[in-house]
C-alpha positions, -999 to 999 in steps of 0.1 A, spaced: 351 -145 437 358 -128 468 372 -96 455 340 -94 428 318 -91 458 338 -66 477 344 -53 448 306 -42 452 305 -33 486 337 -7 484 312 8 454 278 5 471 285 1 508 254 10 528 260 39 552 247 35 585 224 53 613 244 66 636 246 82 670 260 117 682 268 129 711 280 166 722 299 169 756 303 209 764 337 216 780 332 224 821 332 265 820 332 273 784 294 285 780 281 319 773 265 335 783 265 323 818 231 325 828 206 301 860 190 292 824 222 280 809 235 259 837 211 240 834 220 224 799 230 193 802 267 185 798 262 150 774 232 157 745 228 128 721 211 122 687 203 96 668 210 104 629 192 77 607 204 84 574 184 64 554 151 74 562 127 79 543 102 112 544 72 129 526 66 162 524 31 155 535 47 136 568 30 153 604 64 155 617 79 176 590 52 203 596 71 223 618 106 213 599 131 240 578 135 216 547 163 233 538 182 222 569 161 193 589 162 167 556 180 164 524 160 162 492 165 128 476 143 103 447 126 73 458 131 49 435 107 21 450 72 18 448 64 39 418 39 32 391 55 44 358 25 45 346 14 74 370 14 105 353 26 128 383 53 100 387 82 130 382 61 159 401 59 136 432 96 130 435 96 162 445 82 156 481 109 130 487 134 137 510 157 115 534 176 117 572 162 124 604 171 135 635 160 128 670 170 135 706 181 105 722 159 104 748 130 108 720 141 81 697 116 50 692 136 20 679 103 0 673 90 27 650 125 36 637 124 -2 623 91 -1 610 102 32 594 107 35 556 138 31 542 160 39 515 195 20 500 220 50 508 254 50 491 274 78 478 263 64 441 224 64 446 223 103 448 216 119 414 234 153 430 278 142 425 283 167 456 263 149 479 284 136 501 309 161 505 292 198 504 274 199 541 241 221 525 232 188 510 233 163 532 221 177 562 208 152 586 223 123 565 259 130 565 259 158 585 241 176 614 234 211 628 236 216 665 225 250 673 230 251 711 196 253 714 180 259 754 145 266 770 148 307 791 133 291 821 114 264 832 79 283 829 55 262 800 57 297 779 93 295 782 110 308 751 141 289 729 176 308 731 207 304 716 246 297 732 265 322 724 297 304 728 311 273 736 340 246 736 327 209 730 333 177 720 319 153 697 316 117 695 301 93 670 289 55 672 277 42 636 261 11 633 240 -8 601 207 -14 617 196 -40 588 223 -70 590 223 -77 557 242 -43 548 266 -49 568 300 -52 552 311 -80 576 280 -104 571 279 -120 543 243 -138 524 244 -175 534 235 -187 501 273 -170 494 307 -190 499 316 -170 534 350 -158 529 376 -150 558 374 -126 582 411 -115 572 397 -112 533 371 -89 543 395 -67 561 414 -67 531 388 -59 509 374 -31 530 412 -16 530 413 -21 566 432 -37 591 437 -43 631 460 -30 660 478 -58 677 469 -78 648 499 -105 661 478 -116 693 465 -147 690 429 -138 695 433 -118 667 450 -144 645 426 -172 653 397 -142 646 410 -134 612 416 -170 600 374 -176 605 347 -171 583 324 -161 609 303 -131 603 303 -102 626 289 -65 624 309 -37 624 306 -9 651 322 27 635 336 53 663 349 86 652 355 116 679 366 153 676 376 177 702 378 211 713 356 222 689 348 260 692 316 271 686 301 307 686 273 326 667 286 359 658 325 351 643 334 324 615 357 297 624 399 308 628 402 285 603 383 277 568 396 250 548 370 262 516 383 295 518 423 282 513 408 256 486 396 286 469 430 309 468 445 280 452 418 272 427 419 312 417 456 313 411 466 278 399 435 272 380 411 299 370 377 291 359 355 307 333 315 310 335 292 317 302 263 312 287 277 292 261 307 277 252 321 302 228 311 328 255 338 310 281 364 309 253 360 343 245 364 350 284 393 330 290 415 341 258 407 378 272 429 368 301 455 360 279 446 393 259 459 415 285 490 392 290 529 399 283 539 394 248 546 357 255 545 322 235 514 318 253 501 352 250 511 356 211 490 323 205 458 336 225 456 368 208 452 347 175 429 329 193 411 362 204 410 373 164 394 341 154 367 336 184 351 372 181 343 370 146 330 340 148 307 351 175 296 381 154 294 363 126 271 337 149 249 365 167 244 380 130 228 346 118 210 345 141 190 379 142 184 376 105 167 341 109 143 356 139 139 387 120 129 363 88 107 340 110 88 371 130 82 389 94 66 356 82 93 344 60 93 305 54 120 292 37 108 265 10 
């Protein structure tokens, strides 16, 4: 019984709001400006990832959709009967950002939601190609700063900097929490959900721990990640990009073919082979070369005589 309903949560585990914050190294700014010093050393954001936003929102007025919200479906709350039903889930996006300082939790509560998992995205890259989860899995911090103090004070842009960044995640509702469990529900142990979750503790031999693990009580879970010396600057890509290694290797280990149509794709791939040494493999694609592009002609040819009979008037009884 236990493992059915972890079995759930490992699948559909709710992510949570969470909370950023940026320390900039001591001497690491540029340019070094009176306007600059000024920026404070700690900036924190709240990230509530499953909020959910209308195009027609006030606050997303001044907003680049492309990199403030991520578009999304809301699947509550619709009338199938509606006839614009599909043309609304257009206006539907989710994740917000807000300074710290800035953030209301009363409102944030009253806010709407959605039930985010990795599974409740139509889009399979979701959660792992940055563009499309902006503000939901992901952030942009664009060392924003006011030129001076003045009200008509302009926004400007760090040039450079070293920073760190730390991150507190937490389930705002309870009841998505992976460590509290329905009432109604046989409350397993604390060491089963640890197992479940494919986790487990340091110093799990203390007896605090033990006497921890061997109770059902619920708990919430507090996530902490943290990553230093991170190098930011406007004008020069990272030393190091992980996509552009991925991509050598997909190139020369596993090349990939793009057509209109799936004949087209053969026909592009057995090329490849077409051009080959006189191999095993080589001597079998050129047969497969032979066969595909009559085919294909023989296909196109088909084709043009049935348009040419159809635009001419021709109806076959």
């Amino acid at each position: 019984m236990v493992s059915e309903i972890w079995l759930r949560y490992q699948l559909e585990l709710m992510y949570p709001p969470r909370l950023v914050t940026r320390r900039i190294q001591p001497n690491s700014i540029s340019p070094a400006t009176p306007a600059t010093s000024k920026i404070p050393v700690f900036q924190s954001w709240v990230i509530e990832s499953d909020r959910l936003r209308n195009i027609n929102d006030p606050d997303l007025a001044d907003k680049d959709l492309e990199v403030d919200v991520t578009p999304s479906i809301n699947p509550g709350g619709l009338d199938p009967t509606n006839p614009t039903v599909i043309q609304n889930q257009a206006e539907v996006f989710i994740g917000k950002s807000t300074v710290a300082e800035e953030w209301d939790p009363k409102a944030a509560d009253a806010a709407a939601r959605v039930d985010l998992t990795v599974l409740t995205s139509s889009n399979p890259i979701f959660p792992d190609y940055q563009p499309h989860n902006s503000n939901v899995f992901s952030m942009v911090d664009n060392f924003k700063y006011k030129s001076s103090d003045a009200p008509d004070a302009i926004d400007m842009y760090l040039d450079s900097a070293t920073c760190d960044y730390f991150v507190i995640g937490w389930h705002s509702d309870a009841n998505h929490d992976p460590f509290t469990t329905d009432p109604a529900v046989t409350q397993p142990l604390n060491d089963d959900r640890l197992t479940s979750c494919q986790m487990r503790l340091k110093r799990s031999v203390a007896d605090s721990v033990k006497s921890w693990r061997n109770t059902t009580v619920p708990t919430r879970v507090l996530c902490h990640a943290a990553m230093y010396d991170v190098k930011y600057t406007r004008s020069d890509v990272p030393g190091t990009v992980l996509a552009e290694t991925a991509g050598v290797q997909l190139k020369e280990k596993q090349s990939i073919a793009v057509g209109v149509t799936p004949l087209d794709v053969s026909i592009v791939t057995n090329s490849e082979y077409y051009s080959a040494s006189a191999d095993v493999i080589g001597t079998l694609s050129r047969h497969s070369w032979h066969t595909v592009v009559p085919i294909r002609a023989s296909i196109l040819t088909k084709t043009w005589y049935s348009l040419k009979r159809i635009c001419s008037g021709y109806r076959p009884f």
